[in-house]
N, C-alpha and C positions, 0 to 999 in steps of 0.2 A: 368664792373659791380662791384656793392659795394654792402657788404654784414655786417650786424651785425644783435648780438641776443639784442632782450631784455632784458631790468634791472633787476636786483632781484627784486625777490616775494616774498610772506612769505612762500611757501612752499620750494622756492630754500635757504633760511635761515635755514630751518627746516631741511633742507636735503629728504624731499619728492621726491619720484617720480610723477609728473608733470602731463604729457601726453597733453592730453585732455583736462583732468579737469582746473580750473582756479583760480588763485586766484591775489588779487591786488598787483603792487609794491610798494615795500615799499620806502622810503623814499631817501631811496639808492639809487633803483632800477630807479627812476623818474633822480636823480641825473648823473648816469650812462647814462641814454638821452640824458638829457640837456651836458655832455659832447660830448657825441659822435657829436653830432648836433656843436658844438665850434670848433669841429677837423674837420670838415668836412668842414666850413666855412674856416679855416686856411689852408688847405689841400688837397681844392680841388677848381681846379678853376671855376668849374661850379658850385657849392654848392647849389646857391638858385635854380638853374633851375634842380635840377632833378627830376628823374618821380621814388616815392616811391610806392614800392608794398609792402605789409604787408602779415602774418598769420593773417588769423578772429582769432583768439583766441584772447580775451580780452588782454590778457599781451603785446602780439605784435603789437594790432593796438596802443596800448596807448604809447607802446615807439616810433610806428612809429607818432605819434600824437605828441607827444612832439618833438621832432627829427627834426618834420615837422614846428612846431611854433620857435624855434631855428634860422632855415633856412628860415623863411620867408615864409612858403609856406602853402598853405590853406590846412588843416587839410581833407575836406571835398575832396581833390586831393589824397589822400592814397586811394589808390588802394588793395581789399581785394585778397586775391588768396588761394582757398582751399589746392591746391596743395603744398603747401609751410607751410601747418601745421603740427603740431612735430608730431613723431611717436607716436601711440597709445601704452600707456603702459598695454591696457585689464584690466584684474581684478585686476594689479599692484597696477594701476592710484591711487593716495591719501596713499601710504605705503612708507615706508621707507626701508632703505634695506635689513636692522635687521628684519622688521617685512615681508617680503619676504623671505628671506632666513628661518626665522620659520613657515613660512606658505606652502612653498613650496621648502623643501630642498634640491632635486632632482632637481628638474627643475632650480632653482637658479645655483645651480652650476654647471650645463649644459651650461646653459648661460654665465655665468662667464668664460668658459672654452671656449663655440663659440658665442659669442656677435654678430656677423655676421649672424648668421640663425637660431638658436632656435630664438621661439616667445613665449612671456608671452601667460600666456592662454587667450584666446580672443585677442591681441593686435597683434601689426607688431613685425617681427624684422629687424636688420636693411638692408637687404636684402630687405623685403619688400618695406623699406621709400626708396631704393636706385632706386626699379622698378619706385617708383613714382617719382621720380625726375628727372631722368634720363631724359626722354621727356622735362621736362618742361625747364630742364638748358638749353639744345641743344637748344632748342627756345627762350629764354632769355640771353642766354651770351655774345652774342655781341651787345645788347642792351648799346647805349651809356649812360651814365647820369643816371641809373635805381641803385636807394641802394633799396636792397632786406632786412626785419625786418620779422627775421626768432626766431629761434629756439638752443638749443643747440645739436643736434640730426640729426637735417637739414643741420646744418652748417659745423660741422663734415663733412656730407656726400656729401654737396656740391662741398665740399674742395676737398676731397677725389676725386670725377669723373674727375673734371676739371683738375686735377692733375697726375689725374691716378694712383694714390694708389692702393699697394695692400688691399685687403680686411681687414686684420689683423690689416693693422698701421691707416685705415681709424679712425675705432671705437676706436683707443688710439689719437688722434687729442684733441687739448686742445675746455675747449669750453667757453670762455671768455667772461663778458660780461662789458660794458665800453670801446670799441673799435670795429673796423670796418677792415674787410678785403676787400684788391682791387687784385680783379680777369684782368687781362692785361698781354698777349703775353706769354702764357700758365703756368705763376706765378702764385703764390700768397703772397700778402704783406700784414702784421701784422701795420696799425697805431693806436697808436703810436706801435714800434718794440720793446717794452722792457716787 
């Protein structure tokens, strides 16, 4: 299994929390595809043939969209999968963290302290995005040829089960976007590794 996030948006510019909500990539973020899709041709030797699953959320079908024009492969082939969209940040979703941590400064640094199971008000935490995934990886992992175009939240946490992380260093995981991780024989590998 192959796994990357999506390209910058203008809220991940902004330094936004995400969630849910959506906004478009920027120019960057389109750029960060079209690589990943070049590395993945160089990289992998089934490239054109794999079977893309995406997050519905706007940002990640479009990288998987692009990713997929890259690779030859018909755009209308991405595959949406609920499962696989970013934790919800609740009343978070559109704030910053500045404007978080004044809005809610208790609870912000509750979270700060266990990022693992406090939950924003209304949204997951990641505890929660790890119940939802958990099923779906065990079902998807040895799936051969499938690049999963996820999240930076998901990805973490993806990383994190197949791994077997403990809970703590899961939610410190880098969450990268311009590169693609390969899940193979209980690894994980960072292309390109730098």
């Amino acid at each position: 299994m192959l796994l990357t996030r999506h390209g910058e948006t203008i809220y991940n510019r902004a330094g936004i929390m995400q969630g849910i909500l959506d906004t478009p990539l920027t120019r960057q973020g389109i750029l960060q595809a079209e690589t990943v899709g070049r590395r993945l041709l160089q990289g992998h030797p089934k490239a054109r043939r794999l079977k893309i699953v995406a997050s519905p959320l706007p940002r990640a079908h479009q990288t998987a969209s692009v990713i997929a024009e890259v690779l030859g492969i018909d755009s209308v082939d991405v595959h949406l999968d609920e499962a696989i969209a970013e934790v919800d940040w609740g009343d978070w979703n559109g704030l910053s963290r500045p404007q978080i941590a004044e809005r809610d400064p208790e609870l912000w640094l509750a979270r700060q302290n266990d990022k693992w199971s406090v939950r924003p008000p209304n949204g997951e935490s990641y505890r929660d995005l790890a119940d939802r995934l958990a099923n779906w990886l065990s079902n998807h992992q040895d799936i051969d040829g499938l690049l999963v175009v996820a999240h930076g939240a998901v990805s973490r946490v993806l990383r994190g089960l197949y791994l077997d992380l403990p809970k703590p260093e899961i939610v410190t995981l880098e969450e990268p976007q311009g590169v693609y991780f390969k899940f193979a024989d209980g690894k994980v590998t960072r292309h390109p590794n730098c």
